[in-house]
N, C-alpha and C positions, 0 to 999 in steps of 0.2 A: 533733846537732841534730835536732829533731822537723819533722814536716811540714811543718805553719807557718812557719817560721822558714825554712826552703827556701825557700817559694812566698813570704813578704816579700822574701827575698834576689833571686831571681829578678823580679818586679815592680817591685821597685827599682830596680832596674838597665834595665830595657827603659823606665818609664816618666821617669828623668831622659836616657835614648836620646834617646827618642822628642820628649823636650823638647830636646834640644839641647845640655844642661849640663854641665858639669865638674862633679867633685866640688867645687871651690871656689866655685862660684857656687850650686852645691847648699847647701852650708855657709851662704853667707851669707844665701840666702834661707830656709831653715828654723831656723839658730842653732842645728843637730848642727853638729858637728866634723867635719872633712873626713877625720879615720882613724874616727870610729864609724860614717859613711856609708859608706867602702868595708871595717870590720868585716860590715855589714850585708850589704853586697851579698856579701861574700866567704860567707857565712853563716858567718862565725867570731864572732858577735856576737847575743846572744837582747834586743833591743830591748825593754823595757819603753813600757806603753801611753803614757805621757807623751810619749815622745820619736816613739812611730807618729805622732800628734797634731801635732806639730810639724812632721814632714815632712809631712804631710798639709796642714798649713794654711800652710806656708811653699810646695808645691807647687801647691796650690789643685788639691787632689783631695781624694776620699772617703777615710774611715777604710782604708772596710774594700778600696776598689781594693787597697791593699797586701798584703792577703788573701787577692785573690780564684785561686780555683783556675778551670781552665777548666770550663763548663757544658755540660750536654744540653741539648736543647730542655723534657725534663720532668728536673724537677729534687726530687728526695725530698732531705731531706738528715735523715742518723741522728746522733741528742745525741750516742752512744757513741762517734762514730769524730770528732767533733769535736775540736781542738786547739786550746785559749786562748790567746791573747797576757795575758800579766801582768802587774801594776803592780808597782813595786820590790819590794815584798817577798811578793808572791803573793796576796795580800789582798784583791786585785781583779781579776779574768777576767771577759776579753769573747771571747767565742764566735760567729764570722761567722755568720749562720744564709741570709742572701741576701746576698750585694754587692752593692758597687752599681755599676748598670750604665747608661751612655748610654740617655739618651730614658726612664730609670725617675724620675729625679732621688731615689731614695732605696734606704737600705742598710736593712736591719734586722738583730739579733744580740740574744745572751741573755749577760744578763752576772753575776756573783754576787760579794756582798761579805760578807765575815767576818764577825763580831763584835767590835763595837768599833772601826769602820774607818770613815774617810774619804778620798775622792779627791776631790782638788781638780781639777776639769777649765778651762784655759784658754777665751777665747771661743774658736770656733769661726768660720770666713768668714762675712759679711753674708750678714744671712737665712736663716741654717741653724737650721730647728727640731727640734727632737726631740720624741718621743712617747716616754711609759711606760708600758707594764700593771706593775705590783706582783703580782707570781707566786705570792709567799711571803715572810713574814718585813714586817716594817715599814721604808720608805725615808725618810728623811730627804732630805728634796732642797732648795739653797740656791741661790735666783737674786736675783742683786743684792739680797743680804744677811739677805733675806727667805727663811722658812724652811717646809716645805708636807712636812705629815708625812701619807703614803701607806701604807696595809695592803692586805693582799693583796685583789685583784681591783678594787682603783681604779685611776685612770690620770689622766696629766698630762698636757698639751701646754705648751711654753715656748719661748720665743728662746732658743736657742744660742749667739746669736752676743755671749754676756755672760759672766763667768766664771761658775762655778756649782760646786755640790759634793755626792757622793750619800755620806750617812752611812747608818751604823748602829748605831745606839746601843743593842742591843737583845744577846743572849744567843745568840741562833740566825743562821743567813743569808740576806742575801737575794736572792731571785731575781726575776730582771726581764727584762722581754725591750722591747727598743728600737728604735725607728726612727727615722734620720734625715733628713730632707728637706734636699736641695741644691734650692734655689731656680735655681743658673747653673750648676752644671756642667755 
């Protein structure tokens, strides 16, 4: 297992600690299964982003906390030594680029989508917004059914916390780089 999947494994486990839970009540508040949560923590398990999602919003934490490695106080961080979390079939990568961290209330990351691909993303906790810049390549993005097509170097602000979906209907990929605003955590 690559880096990432280490440092999910390890944060998973300190942060259902830290809460107090059992993998069973872990289970029933995120709706993973009580063997893919302790595959995860065991890091015998490469978790796709749907299900980080879940635990995320079944824990009422950040994406990217599951991510996050420890920090300096100045922090550089290089595209090349980054490690994606991917959707089932690799189609869609998201690349922690800051976490998110207490009294920031947001995370940001660069994410890329194939050709010809759709992620459907679940809502997200009350009042969770997200921002886009469009990097490259043209974004399809779906918020409550409504549809708001993005070329490179426009940007979107929308509620989160609805289901929504970032296509690409296009030949090439796209790149985007994202922020999330937690309104409570």
């Amino acid at each position: 297992m690559d880096v990432v999947q280490k440092t999910i494994a390890k944060n998973l486990l300190k942060i259902r600690k830290e809460k107090g839970l059992s993998l069973e009540k872990t289970a029933e508040l995120t709706g993973v299964s009580k063997a893919m949560l302790g595959q995860i923590e065991r890091n015998e398990s490469n978790p796709t982003v749907s299900t980080l999602w879940k635990i995320a919003k079944g824990l009422k934490i950040s994406f990217s906390s599951l991510m996050k490695e420890e920090e300096q106080s100045v922090t550089v961080v290089n595209a090349q030594n980054q490690h994606p979390v991917v959707d089932e079939n690799g189609a869609y990568k998201v690349y922690s680029v800051f976490p998110f961290e207490p009294g920031k209330q947001f995370e940001m990351y660069t994410v890329t989508i194939d050709s010809l691909y759709i992620h459907k993303a679940e809502a997200h906790m009350k009042g969770v917004e997200e921002y886009i810049v469009v990097e490259s390549g043209e974004l399809v993005l779906s918020v409550n059914d409504v549809e708001y097509r993005l070329s490179k170097g426009q940007a979107v602000r929308f509620p989160a916390d609805v289901p929504h979906a970032y296509e690409n209907k296009s030949d090439s990929m796209v790149k985007l780089t994202v922020m999330i605003y937690y309104p409570e955590l």
